[in-house]
MIVOTI-985989 format. One record per residue: residue in one letter; x negated, y negated, z negated of N, C-alpha, C, O in turn. Coordinates in steps of 0.1 Angstrom, whole numbers, plus 5000, padded with zeros to 4 digits. Example, Ala and Ser with C-alpha at 12.3 -4.5 7.8 and 13.67 -1.06 7.14 Angstrom:
2
a486850574922487750454922486850334922485850334915 s487250224929486350114929487150004921486649894920 
END
This chain:
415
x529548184993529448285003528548225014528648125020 x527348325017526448245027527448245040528548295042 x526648165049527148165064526748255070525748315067 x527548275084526948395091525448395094524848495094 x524848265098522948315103522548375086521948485084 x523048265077522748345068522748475058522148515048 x523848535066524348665061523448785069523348905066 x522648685084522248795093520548775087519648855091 x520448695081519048725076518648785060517548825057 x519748795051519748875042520149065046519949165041 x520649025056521349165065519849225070519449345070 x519049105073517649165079516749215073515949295077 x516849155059515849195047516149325041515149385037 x517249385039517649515038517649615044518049735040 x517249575054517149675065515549695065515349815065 x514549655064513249665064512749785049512549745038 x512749865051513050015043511549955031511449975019 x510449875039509249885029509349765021508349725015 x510749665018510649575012510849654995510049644986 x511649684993511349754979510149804968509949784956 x509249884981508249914983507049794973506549784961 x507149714986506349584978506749524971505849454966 x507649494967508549404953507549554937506749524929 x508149664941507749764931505949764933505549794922 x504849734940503649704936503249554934502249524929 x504249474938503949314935504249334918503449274911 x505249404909505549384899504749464888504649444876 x503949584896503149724887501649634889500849654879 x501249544898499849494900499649364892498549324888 x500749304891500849154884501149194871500349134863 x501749254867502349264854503849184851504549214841 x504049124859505449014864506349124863506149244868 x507949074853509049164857510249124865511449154862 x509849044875510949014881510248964894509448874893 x510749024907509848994923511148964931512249024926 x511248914938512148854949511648854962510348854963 x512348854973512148754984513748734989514748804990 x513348564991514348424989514448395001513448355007 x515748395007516048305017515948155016516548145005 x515748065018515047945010515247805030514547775040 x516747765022516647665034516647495028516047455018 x517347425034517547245027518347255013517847215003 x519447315015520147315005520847484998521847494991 x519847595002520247704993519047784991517947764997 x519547884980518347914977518848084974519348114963 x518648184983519448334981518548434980517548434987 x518848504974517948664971518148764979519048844977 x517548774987517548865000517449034992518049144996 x516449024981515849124976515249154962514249094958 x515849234953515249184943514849314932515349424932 x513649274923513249394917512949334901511949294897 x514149344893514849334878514549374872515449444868 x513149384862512549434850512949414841512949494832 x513549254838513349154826514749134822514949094810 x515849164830517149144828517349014830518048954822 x516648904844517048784854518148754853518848644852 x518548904856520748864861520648754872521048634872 x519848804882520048764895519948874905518848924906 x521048954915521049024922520849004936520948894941 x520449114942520549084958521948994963523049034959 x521948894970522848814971523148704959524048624958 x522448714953522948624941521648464950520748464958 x522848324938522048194945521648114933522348094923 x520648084935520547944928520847784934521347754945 x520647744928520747604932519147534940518047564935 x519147474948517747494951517247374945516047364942 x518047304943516547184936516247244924515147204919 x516847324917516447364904515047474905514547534896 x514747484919513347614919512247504925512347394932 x511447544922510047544928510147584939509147524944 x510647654948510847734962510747564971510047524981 x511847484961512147364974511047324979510747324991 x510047264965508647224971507747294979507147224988 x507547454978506947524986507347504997506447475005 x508847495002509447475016508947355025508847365038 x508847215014508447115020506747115022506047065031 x506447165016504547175015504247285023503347265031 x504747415025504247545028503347595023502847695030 x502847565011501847605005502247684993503147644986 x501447824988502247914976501947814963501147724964 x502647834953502447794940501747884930502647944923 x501047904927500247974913500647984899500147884895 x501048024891501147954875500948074866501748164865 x499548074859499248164847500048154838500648264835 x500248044833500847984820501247884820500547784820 x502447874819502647724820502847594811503047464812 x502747684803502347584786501147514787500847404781 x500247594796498947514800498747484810497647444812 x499547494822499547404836499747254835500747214830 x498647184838498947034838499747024849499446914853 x500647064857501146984867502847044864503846974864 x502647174861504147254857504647314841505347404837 x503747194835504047234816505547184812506347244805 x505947034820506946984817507846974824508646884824 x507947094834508747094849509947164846509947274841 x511247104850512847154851512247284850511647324839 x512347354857512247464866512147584853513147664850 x510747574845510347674841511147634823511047704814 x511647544822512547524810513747574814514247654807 x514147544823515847574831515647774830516547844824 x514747824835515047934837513948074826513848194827 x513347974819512548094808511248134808510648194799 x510548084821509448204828508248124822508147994821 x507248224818505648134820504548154826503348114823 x504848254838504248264849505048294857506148344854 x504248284875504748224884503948274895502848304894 x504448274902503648304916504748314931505648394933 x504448204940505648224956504648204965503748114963 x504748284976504348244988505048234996506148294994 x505048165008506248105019505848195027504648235027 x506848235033507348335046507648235060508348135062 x506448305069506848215083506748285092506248395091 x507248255101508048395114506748345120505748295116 x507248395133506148385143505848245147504748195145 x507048175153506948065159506947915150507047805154 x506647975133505847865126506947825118506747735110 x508247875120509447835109509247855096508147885093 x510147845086509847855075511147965073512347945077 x510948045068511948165064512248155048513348155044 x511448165041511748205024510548185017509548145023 x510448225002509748314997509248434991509948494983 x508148464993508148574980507248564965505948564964 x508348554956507948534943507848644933507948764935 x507748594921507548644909507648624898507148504898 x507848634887507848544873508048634865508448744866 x507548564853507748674837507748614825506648564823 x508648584814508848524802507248514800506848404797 x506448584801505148604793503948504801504448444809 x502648484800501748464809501148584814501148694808 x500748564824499848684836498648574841498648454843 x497948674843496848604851497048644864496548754868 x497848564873497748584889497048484897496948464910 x496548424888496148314902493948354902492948284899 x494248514909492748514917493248504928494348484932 x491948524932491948514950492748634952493648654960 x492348754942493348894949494648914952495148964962 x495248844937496548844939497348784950498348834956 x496648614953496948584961496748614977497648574984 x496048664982495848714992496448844993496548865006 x496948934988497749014984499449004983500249094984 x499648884980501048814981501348774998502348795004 x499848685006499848595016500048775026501148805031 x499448825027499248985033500649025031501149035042 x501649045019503049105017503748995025504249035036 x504048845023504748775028504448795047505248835055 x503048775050502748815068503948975070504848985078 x503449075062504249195067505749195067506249275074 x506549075058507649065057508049015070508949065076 x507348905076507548815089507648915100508548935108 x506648955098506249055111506949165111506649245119 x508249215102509449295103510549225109511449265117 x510349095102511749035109511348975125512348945133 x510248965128509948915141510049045151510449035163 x509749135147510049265150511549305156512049325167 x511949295147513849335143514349265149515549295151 x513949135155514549025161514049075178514749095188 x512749085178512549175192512849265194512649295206 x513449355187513849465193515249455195515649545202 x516049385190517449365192517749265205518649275213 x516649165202516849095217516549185229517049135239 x516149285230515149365239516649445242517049435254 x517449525235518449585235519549515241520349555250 x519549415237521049295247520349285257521049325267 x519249245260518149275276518749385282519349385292 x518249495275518549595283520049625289520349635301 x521149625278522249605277522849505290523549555299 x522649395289522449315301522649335316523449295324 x521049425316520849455331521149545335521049585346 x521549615326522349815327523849715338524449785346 x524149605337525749535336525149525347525549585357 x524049435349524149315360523949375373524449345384 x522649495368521849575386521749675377520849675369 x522649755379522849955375522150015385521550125384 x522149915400521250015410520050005410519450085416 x519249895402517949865399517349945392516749895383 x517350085395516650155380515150135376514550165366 x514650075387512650065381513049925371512549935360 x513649815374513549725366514449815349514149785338 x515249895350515849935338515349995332515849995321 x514150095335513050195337512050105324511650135313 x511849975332510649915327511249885311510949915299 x512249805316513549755299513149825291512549775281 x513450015292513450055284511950145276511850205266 x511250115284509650135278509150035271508250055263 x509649885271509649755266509949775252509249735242 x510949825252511549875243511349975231511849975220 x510550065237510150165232509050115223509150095211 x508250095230506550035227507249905214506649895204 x508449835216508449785206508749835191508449795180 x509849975196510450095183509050105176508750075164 x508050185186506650225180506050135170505550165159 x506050025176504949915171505549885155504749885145 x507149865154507249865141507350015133507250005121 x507450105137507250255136505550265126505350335115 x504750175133503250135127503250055121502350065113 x503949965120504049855106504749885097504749805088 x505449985095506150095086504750165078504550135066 x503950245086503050305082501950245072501250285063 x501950135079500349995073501050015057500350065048 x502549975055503049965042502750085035501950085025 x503250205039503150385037501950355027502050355015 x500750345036499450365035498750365022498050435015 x499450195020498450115011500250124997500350054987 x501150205000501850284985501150384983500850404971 x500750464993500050604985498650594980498050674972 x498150494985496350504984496850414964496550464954 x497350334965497250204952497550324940497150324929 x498550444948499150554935497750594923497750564911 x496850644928495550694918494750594912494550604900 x494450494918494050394906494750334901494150284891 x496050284902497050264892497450354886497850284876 x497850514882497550614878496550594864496850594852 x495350554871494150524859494350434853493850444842 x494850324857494950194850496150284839495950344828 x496950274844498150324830497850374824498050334812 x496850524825496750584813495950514806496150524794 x494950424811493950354801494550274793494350254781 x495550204801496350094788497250174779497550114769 x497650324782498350364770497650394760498050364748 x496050474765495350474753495050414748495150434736 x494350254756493850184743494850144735494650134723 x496150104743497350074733497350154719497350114708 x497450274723497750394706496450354700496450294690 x495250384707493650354697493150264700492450284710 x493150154697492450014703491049984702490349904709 x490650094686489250094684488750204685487750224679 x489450334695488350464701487350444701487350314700 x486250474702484350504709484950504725484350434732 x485950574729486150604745486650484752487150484763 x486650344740487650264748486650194761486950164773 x485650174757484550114764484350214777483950144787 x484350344778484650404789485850384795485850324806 x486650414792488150404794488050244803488250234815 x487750144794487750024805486849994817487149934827 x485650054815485150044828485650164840485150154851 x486550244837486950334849487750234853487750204865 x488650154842489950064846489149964855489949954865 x488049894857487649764863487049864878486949814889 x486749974875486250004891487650034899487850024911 x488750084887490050124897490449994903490749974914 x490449914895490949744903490249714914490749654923 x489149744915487649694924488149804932487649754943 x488749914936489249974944490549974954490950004965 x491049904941493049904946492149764951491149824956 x491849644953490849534962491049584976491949574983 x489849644977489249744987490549814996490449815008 x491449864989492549945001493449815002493849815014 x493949724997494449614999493349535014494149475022 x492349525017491249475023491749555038492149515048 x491449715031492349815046493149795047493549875056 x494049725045495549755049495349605060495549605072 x495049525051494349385062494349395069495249365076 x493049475077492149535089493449555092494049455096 x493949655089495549735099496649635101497549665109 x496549535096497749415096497849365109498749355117 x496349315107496149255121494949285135494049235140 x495949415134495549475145493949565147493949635156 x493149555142491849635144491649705146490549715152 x492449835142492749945144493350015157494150115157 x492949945170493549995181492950115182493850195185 x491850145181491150285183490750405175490050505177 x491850335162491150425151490850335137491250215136 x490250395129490050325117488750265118487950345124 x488150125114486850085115486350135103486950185093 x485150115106484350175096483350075090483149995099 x482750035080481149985076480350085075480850165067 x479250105082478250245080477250165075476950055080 x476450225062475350175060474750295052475550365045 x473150305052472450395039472350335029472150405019 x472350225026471950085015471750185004470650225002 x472850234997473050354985473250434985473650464996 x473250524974473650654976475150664976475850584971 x475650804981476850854983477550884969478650844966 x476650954962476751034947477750954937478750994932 x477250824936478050804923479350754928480250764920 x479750684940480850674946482350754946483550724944 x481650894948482151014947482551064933483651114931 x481751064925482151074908482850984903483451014892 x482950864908484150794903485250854908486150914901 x485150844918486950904924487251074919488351124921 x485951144913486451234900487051194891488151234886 x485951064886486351044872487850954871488450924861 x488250904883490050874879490750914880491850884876 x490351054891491251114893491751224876492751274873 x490351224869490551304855491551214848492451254841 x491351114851491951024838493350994842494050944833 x493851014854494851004859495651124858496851104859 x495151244857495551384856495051494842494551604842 x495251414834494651454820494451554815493551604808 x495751634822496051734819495551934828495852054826 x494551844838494051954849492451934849491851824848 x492052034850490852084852489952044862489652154867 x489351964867488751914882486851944882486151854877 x486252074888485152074884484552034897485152054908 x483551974897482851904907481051894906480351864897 x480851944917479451964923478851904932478751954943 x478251774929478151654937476651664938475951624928 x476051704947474351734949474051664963473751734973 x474251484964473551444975472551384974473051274971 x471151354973470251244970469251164979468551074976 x469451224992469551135006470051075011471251125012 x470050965016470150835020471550915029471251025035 x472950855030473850885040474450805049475350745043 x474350775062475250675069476150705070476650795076 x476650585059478650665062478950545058478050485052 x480350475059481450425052481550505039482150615040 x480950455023481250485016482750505005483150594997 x483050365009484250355006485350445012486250485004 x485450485025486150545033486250685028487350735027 x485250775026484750885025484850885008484851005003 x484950775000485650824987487250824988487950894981 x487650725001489450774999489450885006490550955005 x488850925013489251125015489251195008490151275009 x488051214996487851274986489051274979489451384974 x489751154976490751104966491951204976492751274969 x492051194986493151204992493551424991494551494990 x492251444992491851594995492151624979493151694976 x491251564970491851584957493451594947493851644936 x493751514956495351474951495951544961497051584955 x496051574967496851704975496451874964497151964962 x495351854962495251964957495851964944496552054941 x495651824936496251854924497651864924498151884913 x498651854935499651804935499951964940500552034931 x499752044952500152144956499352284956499752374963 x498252294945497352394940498352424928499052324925 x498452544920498352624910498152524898497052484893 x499452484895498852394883497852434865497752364855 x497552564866496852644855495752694861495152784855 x495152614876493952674875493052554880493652454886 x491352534879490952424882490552394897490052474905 x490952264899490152214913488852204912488252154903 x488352274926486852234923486352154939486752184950 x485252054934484751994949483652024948483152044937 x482952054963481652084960481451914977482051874986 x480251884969479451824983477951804984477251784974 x477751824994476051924997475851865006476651795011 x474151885012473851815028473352005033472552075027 x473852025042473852175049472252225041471652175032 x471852325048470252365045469452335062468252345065 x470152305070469352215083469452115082469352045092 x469752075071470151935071470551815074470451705070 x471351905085471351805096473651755091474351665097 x474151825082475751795082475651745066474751795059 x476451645063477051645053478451745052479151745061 x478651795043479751885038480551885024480051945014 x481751835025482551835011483651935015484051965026 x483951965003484752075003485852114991485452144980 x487352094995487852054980488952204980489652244989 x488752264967489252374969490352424954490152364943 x491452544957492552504949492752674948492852754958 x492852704936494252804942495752794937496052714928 x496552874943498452894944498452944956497452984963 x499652934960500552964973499352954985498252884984 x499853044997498752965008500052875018501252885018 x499052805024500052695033500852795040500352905042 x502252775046502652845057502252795071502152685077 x502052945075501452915094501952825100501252745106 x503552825099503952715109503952575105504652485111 x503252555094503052425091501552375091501352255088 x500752455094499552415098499052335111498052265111 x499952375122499952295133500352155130500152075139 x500852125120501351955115500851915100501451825093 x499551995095499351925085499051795087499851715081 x498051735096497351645092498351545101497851435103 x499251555106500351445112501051375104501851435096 x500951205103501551115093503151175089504051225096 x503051145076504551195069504751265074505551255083 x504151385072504551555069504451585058503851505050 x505051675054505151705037506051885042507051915049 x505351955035505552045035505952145020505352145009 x506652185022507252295007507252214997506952254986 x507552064998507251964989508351994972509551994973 x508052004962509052044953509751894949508951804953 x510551854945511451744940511051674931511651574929 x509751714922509451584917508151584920507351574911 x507551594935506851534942506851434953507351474964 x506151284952507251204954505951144967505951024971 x505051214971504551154980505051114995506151134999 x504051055002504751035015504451145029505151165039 x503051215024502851305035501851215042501651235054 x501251125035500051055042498451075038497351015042 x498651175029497451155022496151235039495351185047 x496451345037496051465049495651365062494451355066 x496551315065496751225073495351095078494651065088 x495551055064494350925066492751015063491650965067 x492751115059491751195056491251255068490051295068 x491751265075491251365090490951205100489951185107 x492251115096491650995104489750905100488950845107 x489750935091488250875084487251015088486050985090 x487551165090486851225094486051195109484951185113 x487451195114487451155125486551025134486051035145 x486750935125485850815124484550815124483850735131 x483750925114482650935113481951025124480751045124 x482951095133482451185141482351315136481751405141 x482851315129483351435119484451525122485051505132 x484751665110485951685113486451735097485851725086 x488151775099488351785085489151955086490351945091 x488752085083489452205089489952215072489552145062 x491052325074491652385062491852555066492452595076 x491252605058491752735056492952805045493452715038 x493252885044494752885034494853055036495053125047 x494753095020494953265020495553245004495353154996 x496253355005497253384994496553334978497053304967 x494853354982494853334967493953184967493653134957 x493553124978492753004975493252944992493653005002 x493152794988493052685000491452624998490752614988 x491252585011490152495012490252395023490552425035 x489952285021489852205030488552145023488152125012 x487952135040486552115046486051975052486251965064 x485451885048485151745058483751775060483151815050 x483051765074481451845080481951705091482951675097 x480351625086479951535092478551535098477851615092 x477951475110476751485112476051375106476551265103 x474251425102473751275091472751205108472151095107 x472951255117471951195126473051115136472651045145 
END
């Protein structure tokens, strides 16, 4: 039975709503069937959290023994552990650890609060080998372990902040500007993790479409290994990775802080816009095999824009459509440079239902979801981050909505 600090820090990991979240893309991005994060002190070693592919038969609350993990050494070193394979690791071929418990890859990073302690880890493992040890994965793990810290440093401020306030409500009830201030202190701190909620949000809905593509590609080549389409099939797969990168990179920027004013952007003409945009067609096809997506992509002028940015709108405008358009009829995108030349203009268009009025005043506001049906499982961010990248460019993003077609509009200036 843990002790009480320790019961209040597995108490804390459950409470953080986006730890599931990342355990379920730490295990769909690695290929690993089993993710944790480990309370990890001198002598215990507890599962704060856990996500069970492989049948571990280790639960939330469940302990190991700590000299028997690799966690102890991470604790003493602070440094993550790696392991592709461990049949061919010179340093962990012949280690307790991965004979004692099955695994032949590996992957922990240490969790440290603010003020430099050591909290836990977050791991991984799988009877099989994986290739985790790029720079992506890991930086991707070091990024999930910071967000984990930065909830509980959070959760710990805002609860101290509440005995504060609690406190001086006791001490001076007639002080109301000092109680005033308490509870704006307070507030500003609700918010702040309110937005580290979101950073998480973000980067589950954006990772959905090119993981999307990746699956279907490994099912197919799985059934036909020697298609003609396989060689297509895998290069959509290596640009969707080269993208799920890229929103992993945004989520960074948003981690630590950049985003005070908005989303940054890279603007450059270097390339063209065109084939950027046809990718995020072509996975959105391969991801949605089953729907129609016709697209009219006519730019061949140089455009200053964040390209990357301006393909996750596209993605975002597209996947709303395929998700809440008329599933028997085709989406179509058109994107053009005006005839003054002077706007870029994309335009993603659907028909079904039209939006209802009184939900138009809150489309583009984070986690809204409207007339959503039950096995639509988004977050209501997509709209959301699409008006924010409009917005960025100096742009705007309008929607129109009549019984028999929707359109939503992104109109940028090229000067």
């Amino acid at each position: 039975m843990p002790e009480p600090v320790l019961q209040d820090d597995i108490a804390a990991i459950a409470r953080i709503d986006a730890v599931p979240r990342i355990l379920d893309v730490v295990c769909r991005t690695t290929g690993m069937g089993f993710a944790a994060v480990a309370r990890v002190t001198e002598d215990r070693w507890i599962a704060c959290s856990v996500l069970d592919k492989i049948n571990f038969g280790l639960a939330a609350g469940g302990e190991l023994e700590v000299s028997t993990t690799i966690c102890d050494a991470i604790r003493d070193l602070g440094q993550p552990v790696v392991i592709d394979n461990v049949a061919e690791d010179p340093v962990y071929c012949n280690h307790h650890t991965p004979m004692m418990y099955g695994f032949q890859s590996y992957i922990s990073m240490p969790i440290f609060r603010r003020d430099g302690s050591f909290f836990g880890t977050l791991c991984a493992i799988d009877p099989r080998p994986n290739r985790v040890d790029t720079p992506e994965t890991i930086e991707t793990f070091r990024l999930f372990a910071d967000l984990i810290a930065f909830h509980l440093d959070a959760a710990q401020a805002v609860e101290a902040s509440g005995r504060e306030l609690y406190d001086a409500r006791e001490r001076q009830k007639g002080e109301r500007a000092q109680l005033a201030s308490s509870e704006a202190a307070l507030l500003d701190e609700r918010q702040s993790s309110e937005l580290r909620e979101q950073f998480i949000a973000v980067l589950g809905h954006d990772l959905r479409n090119p993981l999307s593509s990746i699956a279907a590609g490994v099912s197919f080549i799985s059934k036909a290994p020697g298609h003609p389409k396989v060689p297509a099939m895998l290069a959509i797969m290596e640009k969707s990775v080269a993208r799920m990168s890229d929103l992993i990179a945004y989520l960074l920027d948003l981690a630590r802080g950049r985003l005070g004013d908005g989303i940054v952007l890279e603007r450059n003409a270097d390339q063209p816009i065109g084939p950027e945009l046809e990718h995020v067609v072509d996975e959105l096809r391969a991801a949605w095999p089953a729907r129609v997506i016709d697209a009219k992509i006519e730019v061949t002028e140089p455009v200053c824009c964040d390209r990357a940015r301006i393909a996750q709108l596209l993605s975002n405008l597209v996947s709303n459509a395929l998700t809440h358009g008329a599933q028997n009829q085709p989406v179509a995108v058109a994107v053009v440079v005006s005839d003054d030349r002077r706007f870029l203009e994309l335009s993603v268009e659907n028909s079904g239902p039209a939006i209802p009025r009184d939900a138009m005043a809150s489309l583009f506001q984070p986690f809204f979801r409207s007339g959503v049906r039950s096995s639509q499982q988004g977050l209501g961010l997509g709209l959301y981050i699409a008006a924010e990248i409009a917005r960025a460019h100096g742009g705007a993003l309008d929607v129109t909505s009549t019984a028999e077609l929707t359109r939503f509009t992104f109109r940028m200036p090229l000067g």
